[in-house]
C-alpha positions as CSV (number, residue, x, y, z in Angstrom):
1,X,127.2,110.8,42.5
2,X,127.8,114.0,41.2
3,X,129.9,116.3,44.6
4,X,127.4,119.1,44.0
5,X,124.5,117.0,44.5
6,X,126.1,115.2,47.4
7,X,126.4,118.3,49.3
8,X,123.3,119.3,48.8
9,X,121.6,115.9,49.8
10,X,124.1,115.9,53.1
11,X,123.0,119.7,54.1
12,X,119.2,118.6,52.7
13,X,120.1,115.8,55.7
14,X,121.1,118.1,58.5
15,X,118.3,120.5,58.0
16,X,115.8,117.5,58.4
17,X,117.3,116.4,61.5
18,X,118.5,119.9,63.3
19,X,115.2,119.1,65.3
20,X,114.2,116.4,67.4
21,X,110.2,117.1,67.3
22,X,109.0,113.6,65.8
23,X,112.8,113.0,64.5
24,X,112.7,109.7,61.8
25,X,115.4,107.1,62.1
26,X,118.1,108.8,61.5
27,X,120.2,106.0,59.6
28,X,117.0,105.6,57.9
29,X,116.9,109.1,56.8
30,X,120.3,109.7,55.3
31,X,119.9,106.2,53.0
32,X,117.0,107.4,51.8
33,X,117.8,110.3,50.8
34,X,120.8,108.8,48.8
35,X,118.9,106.1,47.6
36,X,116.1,108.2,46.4
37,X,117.6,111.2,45.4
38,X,114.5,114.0,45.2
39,X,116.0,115.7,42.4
40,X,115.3,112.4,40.2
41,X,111.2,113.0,40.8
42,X,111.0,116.8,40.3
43,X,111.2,118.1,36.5
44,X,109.6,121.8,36.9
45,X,108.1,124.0,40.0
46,X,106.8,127.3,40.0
47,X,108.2,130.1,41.2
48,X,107.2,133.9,40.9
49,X,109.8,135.4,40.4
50,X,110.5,133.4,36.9
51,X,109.4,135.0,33.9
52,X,106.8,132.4,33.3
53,X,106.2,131.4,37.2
54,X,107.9,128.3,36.0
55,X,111.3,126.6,36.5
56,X,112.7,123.3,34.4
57,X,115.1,121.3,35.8
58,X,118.1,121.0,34.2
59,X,118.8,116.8,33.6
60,X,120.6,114.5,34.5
61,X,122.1,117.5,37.0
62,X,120.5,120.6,38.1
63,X,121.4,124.0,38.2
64,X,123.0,125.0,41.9
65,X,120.0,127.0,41.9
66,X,117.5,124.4,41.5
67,X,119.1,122.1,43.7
68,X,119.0,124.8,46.6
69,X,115.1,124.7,45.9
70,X,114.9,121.0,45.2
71,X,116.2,120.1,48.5
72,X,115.0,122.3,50.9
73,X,111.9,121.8,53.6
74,X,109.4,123.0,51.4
75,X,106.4,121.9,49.3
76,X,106.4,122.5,45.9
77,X,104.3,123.3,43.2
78,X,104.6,120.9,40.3
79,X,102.1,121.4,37.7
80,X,99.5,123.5,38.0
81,X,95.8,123.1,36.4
82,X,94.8,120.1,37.5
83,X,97.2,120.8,40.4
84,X,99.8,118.3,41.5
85,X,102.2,119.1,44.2
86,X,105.8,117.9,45.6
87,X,104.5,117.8,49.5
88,X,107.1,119.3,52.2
89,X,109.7,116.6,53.1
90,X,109.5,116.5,56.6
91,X,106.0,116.3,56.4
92,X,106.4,112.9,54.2
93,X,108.8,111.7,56.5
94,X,106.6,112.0,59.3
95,X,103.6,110.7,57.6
96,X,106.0,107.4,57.1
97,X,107.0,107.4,60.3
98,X,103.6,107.1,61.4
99,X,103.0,104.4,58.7
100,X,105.8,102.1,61.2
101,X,107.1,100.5,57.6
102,X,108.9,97.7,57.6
103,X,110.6,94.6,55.2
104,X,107.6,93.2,53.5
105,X,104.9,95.5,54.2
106,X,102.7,95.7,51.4
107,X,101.8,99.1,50.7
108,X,99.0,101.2,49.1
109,X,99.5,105.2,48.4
110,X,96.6,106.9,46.9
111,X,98.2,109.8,45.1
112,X,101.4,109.2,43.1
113,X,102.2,113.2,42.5
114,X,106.3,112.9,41.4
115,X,106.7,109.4,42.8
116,X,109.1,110.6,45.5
117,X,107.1,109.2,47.9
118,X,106.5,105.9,46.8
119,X,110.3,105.7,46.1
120,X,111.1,106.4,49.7
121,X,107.9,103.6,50.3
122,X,110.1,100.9,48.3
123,X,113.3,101.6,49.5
124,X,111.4,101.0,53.2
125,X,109.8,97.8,52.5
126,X,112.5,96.4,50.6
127,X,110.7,95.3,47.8
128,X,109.6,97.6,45.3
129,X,106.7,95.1,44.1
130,X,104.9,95.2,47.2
131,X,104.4,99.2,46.5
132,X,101.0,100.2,44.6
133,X,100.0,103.9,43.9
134,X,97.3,105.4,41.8
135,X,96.2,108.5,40.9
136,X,93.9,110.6,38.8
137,X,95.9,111.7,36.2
138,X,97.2,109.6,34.0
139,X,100.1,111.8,32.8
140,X,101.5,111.9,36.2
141,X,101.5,108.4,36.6
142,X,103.5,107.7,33.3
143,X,106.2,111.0,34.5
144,X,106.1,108.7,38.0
145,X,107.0,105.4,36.6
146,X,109.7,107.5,34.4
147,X,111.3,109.0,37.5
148,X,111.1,105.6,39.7
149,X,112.5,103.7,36.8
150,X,115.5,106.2,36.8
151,X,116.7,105.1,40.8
152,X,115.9,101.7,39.7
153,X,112.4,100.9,41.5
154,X,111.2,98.9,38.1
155,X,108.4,97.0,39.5
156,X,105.8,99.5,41.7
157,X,102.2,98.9,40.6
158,X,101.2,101.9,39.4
159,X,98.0,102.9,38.3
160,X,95.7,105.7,36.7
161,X,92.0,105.6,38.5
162,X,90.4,106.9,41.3
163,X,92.2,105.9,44.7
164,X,89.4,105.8,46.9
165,X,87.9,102.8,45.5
166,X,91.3,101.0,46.4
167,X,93.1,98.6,44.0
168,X,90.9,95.5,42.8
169,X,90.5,92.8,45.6
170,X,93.9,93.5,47.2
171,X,94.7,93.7,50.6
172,X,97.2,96.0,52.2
173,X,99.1,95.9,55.8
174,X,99.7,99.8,55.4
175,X,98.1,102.3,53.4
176,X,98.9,106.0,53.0
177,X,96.9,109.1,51.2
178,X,98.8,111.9,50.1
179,X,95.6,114.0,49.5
180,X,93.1,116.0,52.0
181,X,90.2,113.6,52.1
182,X,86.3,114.7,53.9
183,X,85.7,111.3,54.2
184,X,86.9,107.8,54.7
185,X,85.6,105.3,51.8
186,X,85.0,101.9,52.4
187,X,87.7,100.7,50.2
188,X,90.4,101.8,52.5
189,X,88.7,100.3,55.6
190,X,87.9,96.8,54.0
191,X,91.2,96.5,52.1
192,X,93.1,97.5,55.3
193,X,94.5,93.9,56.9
194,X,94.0,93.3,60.8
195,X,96.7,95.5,62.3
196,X,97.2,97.7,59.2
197,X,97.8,101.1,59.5
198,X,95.8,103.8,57.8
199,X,97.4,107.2,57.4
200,X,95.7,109.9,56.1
201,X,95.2,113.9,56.2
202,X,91.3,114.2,57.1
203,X,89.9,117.5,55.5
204,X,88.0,119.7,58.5
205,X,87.3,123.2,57.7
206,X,88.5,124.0,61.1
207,X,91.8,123.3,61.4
208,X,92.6,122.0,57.8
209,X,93.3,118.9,57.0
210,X,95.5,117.1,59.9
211,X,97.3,114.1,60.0
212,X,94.9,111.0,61.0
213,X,97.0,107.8,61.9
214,X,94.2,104.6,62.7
215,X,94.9,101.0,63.6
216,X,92.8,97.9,62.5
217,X,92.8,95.6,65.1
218,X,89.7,93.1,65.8
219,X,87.9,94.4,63.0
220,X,87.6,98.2,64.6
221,X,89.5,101.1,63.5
222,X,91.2,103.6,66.2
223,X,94.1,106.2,66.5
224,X,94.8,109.8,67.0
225,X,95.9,113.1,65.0
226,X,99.1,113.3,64.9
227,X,100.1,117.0,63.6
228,X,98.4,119.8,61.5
229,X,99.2,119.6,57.6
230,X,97.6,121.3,54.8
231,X,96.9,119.0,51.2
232,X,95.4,119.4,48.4
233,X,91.9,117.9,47.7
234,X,91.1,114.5,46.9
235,X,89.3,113.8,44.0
236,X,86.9,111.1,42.3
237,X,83.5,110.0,43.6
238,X,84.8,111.0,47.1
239,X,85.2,114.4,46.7
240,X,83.6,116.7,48.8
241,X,82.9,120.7,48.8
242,X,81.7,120.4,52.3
243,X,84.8,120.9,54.2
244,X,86.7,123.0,51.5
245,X,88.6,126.5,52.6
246,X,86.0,129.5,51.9
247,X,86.8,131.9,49.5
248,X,85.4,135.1,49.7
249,X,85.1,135.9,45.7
250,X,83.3,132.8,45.0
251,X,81.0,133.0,48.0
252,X,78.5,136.0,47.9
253,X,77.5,136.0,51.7
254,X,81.4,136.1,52.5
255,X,82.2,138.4,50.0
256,X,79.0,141.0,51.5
257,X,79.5,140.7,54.8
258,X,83.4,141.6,54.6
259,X,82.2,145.0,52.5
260,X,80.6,146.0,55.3
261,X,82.5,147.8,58.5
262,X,83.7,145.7,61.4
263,X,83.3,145.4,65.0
264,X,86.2,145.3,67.3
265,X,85.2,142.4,70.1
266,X,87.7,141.3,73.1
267,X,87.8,137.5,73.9
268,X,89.4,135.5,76.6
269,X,92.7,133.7,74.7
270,X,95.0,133.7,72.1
271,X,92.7,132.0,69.6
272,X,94.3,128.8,67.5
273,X,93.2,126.0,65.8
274,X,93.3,123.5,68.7
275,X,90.0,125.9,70.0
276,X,89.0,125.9,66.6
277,X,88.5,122.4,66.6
278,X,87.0,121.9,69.6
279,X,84.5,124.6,68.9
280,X,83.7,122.9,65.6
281,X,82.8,119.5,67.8
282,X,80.6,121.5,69.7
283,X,78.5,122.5,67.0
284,X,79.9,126.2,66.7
285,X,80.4,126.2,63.2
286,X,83.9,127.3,62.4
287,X,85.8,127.0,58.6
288,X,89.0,128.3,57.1
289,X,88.8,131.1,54.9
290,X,91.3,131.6,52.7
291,X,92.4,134.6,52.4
292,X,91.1,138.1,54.7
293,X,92.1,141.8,54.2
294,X,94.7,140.7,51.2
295,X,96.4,138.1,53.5
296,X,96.5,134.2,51.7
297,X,96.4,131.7,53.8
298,X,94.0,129.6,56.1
299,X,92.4,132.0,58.5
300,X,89.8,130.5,60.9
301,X,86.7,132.5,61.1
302,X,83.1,132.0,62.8
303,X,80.7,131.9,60.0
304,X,76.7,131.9,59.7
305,X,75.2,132.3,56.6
306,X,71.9,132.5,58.2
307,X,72.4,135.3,60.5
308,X,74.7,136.3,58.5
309,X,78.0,136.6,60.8
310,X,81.2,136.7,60.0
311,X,83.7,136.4,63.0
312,X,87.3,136.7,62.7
313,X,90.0,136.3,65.6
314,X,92.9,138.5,65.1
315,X,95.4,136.2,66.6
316,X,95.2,133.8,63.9
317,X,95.8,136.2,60.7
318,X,98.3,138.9,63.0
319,X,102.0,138.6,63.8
320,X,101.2,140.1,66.9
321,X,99.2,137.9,69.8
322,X,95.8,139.1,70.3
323,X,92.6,139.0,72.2
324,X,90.5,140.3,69.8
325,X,88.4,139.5,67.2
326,X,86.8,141.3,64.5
327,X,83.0,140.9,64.2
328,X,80.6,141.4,60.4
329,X,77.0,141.1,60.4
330,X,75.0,139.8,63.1
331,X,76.7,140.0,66.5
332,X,74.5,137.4,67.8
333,X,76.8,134.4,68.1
334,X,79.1,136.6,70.2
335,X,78.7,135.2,73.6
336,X,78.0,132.0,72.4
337,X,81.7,132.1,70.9
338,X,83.4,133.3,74.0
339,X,81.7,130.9,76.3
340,X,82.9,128.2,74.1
341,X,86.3,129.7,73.9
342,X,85.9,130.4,77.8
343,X,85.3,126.2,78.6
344,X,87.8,125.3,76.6
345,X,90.2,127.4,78.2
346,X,88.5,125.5,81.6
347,X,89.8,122.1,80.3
348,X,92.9,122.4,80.2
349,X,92.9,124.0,76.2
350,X,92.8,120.1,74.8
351,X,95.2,120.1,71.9
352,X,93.7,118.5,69.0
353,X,96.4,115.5,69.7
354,X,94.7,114.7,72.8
355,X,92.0,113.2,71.1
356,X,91.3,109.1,71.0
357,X,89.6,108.6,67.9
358,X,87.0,106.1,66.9
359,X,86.4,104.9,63.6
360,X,82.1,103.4,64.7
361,X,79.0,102.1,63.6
362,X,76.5,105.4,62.9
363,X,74.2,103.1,65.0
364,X,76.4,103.9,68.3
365,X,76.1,108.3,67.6
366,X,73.8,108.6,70.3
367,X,76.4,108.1,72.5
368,X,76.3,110.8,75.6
369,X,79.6,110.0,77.6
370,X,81.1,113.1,78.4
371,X,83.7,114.8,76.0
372,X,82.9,112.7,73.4
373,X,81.6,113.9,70.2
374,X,80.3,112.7,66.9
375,X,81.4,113.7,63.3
376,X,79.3,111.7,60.8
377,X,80.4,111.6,56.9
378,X,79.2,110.1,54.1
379,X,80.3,106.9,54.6
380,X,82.5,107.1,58.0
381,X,81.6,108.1,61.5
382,X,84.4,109.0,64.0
383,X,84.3,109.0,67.5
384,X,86.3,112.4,69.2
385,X,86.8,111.3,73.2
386,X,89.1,113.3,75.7
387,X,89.9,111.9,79.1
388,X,89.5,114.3,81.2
């Protein structure tokens, strides 16, 4: 191997591991990364401050320049239009940490992107033919083989089509998403083996689209969050507008209501997306908003079409920590927001890992125990509990 690249793999190495929140084997790690160099899956990225917004890799070595990029902690944007992106490393590691891999797992991923992923997949299960991975796009798939075949993983089933329909009749002891979904389709459930693992980011306009880890076992599906991540939408006959990230220029009630002149309104605690959450469970009806006062990003807001209102808490678009938030349209849901704020404060501000999860029959939604709560998809209801 090339010394350039080395170094840059062995510093790519010590910035993964400089922290011990939800550390992966370390052994693990560093083979990994040798054995499936991520400068082998990544041909182009944007970047703004090219000419074109677009850099291409230089083969069979990168520039120093592109290296510095290519192995770093950061997502990447690969193609744009349909999107595809390269997902922040020590997002993927955690995600297959949570998967608990091991020698002859057999493994579905349901969005190929590069191929890194199911690379690092194969080189965990120690057999590349027990990976499968499709995707939408049928040109990604084909750069995906390419890039796999290049660190020698000749044999993962890959596949253009739509992912949550699963793959055929097979049955899978792990399977991953590498895509925000709104809703868990059958597929995944019934092709899911007893004591499979299901990891997946679940799309909530709350809190975006966290990491949901569930466990088959008897038949019945359970887990909890794990972390807060950010994906890009899944697509196919599962795709969902319902729990997508509000943008004000393609929503006409957003875009009037933040013409109009705001109302400065103090409330009881830092607001974050834990409280978001929790808020959203109790029928307050939070979303993300993506981008307020020229700022891009996911900004939680209160939002009622009907009213209309527009709420916004400072704390989660300033640098500063604030108490405030600032309040378009109707004021009406005002107290209503601060008493919810107010009992979560009162238990304890539950994060949103402190939640056992329930994958249930819609039958069981009456259920009244206390701090539970019902969120009912298309074709999955989940169970929210909290012992309190």
């Amino acid at each position: 191997m090339d010394t350039t690249i080395q170094t840059h793999i062995e510093n790519f190495f010590k910035e993964l591991t400089k922290s011990p929140h939800r550390q992966p084997d370390i052994d693990w790690l560093k083979q990994a990364l040798f054995n499936v160099p991520r400068h082998h899956f990544i041909e182009q990225y944007y970047d703004d401050s090219e000419p074109d917004g677009i850099v291409h890799v230089g083969s069979p070595i990168p520039t120093p320049e592109q290296l510095e990029q290519i192995y770093s902690n950061r997502g990447m944007m690969i193609r744009e239009e349909p999107h595809s992106a390269a997902s922040q490393p020590s997002l993927i590691f955690d995600m297959l940490k949570d998967l608990q891999l091991t020698h002859g797992h057999k493994v579905l991923e349901v969005g190929t992107g590069s191929g890194w992923n199911a690379g690092l997949i194969a080189f965990s299960v120690g057999d590349d033919s027990l990976v499968y991975s499709v995707d939408l796009q049928a040109d990604l798939v084909e750069k995906a083989r390419q890039h796999l075949n290049s660190v020698r993983f000749y044999r993962v089933n890959l596949r253009t089509g739509d992912g949550g329909l699963g793959w055929n009749s097979e049955t899978f002891d792990r399977i991953i998403v590498t895509v925000g979904s709104p809703d868990i389709p059958p597929a995944w459930i019934q092709s899911l083996t007893d004591d499979g693992i299901l990891v997946m980011p679940l799309k909530t306009k709350a809190v975006g689209d966290p990491i949901l880890r569930l466990q088959k076992q008897g038949g019945k599906l359970t887990g909890k969050f794990t972390q807060w991540a950010g994906f890009m939408n899944l697509q196919g006959n599962f795709k969902c507008s319902a729990e997508d990230v509000l943008e004000p220029s393609s929503d006409p009630v957003v875009e009037a209501l933040l013409q109009e002149e705001s109302t400065s309104v103090p409330f009881p605690t830092v607001f974050g997306t834990d409280c978001a959450f929790w808020l959203r469970l109790n029928g307050v009806p939070i979303q993300m908003l993506g981008e307020y006062k020229g700022q891009r990003g996911m900004h939680v807001v209160l939002l009622d079409k009907e009213l209309p209102a527009l709420y916004v808490p400072q704390s989660v678009y300033s640098t500063k920590t604030g108490k405030r938030m600032d309040v378009y349209g109707n004021p009406q849901l005002v107290d209503r927001f601060i008493e919810g704020i107010e009992e979560w404060v009162s238990l304890g501000s539950p994060k949103l890992t402190d939640y056992h999860i329930e994958l249930i029959n819609p039958a069981e939604s009456d259920d009244t125990a206390p701090y539970s709560y019902i969120d009912q998809r298309p074709n999955a209801t989940l169970k929210f509990s909290l012992n309190m």
